[in-house]
NUNULUM-731357 format. One line per field, with one value per residue (C-alpha): x, y, z. Coordinates in nm, 3 decimals. Example, Ala and Ser with C-alpha at 12.3 -4.5 7.8 and 13.67 -1.06 7.14 Angstrom:
% residues 2
xx 1.230	1.367
yy -0.450	-0.106
zz 0.780	0.714
END
This chain:
% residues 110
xx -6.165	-5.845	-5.907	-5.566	-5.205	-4.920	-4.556	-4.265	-4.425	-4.697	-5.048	-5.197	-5.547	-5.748	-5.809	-5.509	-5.244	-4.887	-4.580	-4.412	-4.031	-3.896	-3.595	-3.599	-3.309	-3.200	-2.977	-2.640	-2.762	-3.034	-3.231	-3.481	-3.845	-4.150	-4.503	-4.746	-5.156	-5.441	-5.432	-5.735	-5.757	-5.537	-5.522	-5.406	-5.473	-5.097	-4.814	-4.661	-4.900	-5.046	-5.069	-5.145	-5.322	-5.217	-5.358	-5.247	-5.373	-5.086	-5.028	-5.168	-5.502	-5.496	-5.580	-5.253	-5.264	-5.006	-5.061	-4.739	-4.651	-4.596	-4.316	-4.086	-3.752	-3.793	-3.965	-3.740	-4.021	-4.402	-4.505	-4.829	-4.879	-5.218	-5.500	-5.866	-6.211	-6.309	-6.463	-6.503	-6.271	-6.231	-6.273	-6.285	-6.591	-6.291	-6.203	-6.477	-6.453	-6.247	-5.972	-6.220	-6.517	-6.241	-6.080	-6.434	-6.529	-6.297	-6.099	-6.417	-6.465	-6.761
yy 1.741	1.951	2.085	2.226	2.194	2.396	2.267	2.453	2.774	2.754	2.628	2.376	2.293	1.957	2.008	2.202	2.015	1.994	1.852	1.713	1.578	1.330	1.097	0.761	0.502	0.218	0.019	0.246	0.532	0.810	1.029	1.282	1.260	1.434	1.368	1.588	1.546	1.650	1.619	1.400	1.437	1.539	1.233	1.289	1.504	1.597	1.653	1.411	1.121	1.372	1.197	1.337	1.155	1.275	1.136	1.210	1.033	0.823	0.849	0.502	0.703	0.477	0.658	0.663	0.738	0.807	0.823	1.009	1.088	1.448	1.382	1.170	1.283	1.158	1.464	1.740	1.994	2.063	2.328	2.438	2.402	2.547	2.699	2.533	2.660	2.360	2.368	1.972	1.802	1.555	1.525	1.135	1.233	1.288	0.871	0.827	1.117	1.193	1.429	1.699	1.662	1.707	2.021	2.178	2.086	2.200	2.419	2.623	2.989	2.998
zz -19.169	-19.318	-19.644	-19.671	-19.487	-19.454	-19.549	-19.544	-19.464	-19.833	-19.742	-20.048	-20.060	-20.168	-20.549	-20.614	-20.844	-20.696	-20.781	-20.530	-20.615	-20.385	-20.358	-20.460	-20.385	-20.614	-20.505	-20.421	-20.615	-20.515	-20.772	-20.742	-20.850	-20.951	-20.928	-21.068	-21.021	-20.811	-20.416	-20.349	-19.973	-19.679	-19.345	-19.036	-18.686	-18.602	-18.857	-18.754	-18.887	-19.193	-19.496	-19.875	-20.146	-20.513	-20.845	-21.207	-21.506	-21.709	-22.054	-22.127	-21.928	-21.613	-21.276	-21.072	-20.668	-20.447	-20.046	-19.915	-19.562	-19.484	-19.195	-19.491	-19.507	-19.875	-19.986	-20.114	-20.204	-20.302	-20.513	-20.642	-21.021	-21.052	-20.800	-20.762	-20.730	-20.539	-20.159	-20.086	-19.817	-20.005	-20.404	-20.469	-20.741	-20.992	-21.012	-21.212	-21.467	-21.749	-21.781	-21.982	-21.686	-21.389	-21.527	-21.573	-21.195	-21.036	-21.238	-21.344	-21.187	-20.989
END
């Protein structure tokens, strides 16, 4: 299982939060878009069918996921907002804890 990819020449990890802006079209009009959480696991044996799993907590505190594929011309860019300490493949543990219990997993220095 991949525990990290590579995109445009920077290598992200699972855990990590990113913000990823990509374009969105309404109608006749296109605008850019960013969404900021924690990637949640990385799909996919080639790049071509590698898919990312992000999740961010909303203001109103619901869990928000978004599976995005890699190969989309719709993203413009991914950068890394802040590093982990984490070493699972996959961290679907978080779901179920609260925004205090997540950044002391995996944000903690071991």
């Amino acid at each position: 299982m991949a525990r990290s990819f590579k995109y445009k020449d920077k290598v992200f990890s699972v855990g990590e939060t990113l913000d990823v802006e990509y374009k969105i079209k309404e109608g006749d009009k296109e605008r850019k878009q960013k969404f900021t959480g924690i990637l949640l696991s990385i799909k996919g044996a080639s790049e071509l069918n590698r898919m990312i799993t992000i999740r961010k907590i909303s203001k109103a505190g619901i869990g928000v996921e978004k599976i995005l594929p890699l190969s989309s011309p719709n993203i413009v860019d991914i950068k890394t907002v802040k590093q982990t300490s984490s070493t699972k493949s996959k961290v679907y543990y978080i779901r179920n804890l609260s925004q205090q219990a997540v950044r002391a997993k995996i944000y903690s220095k071991k």
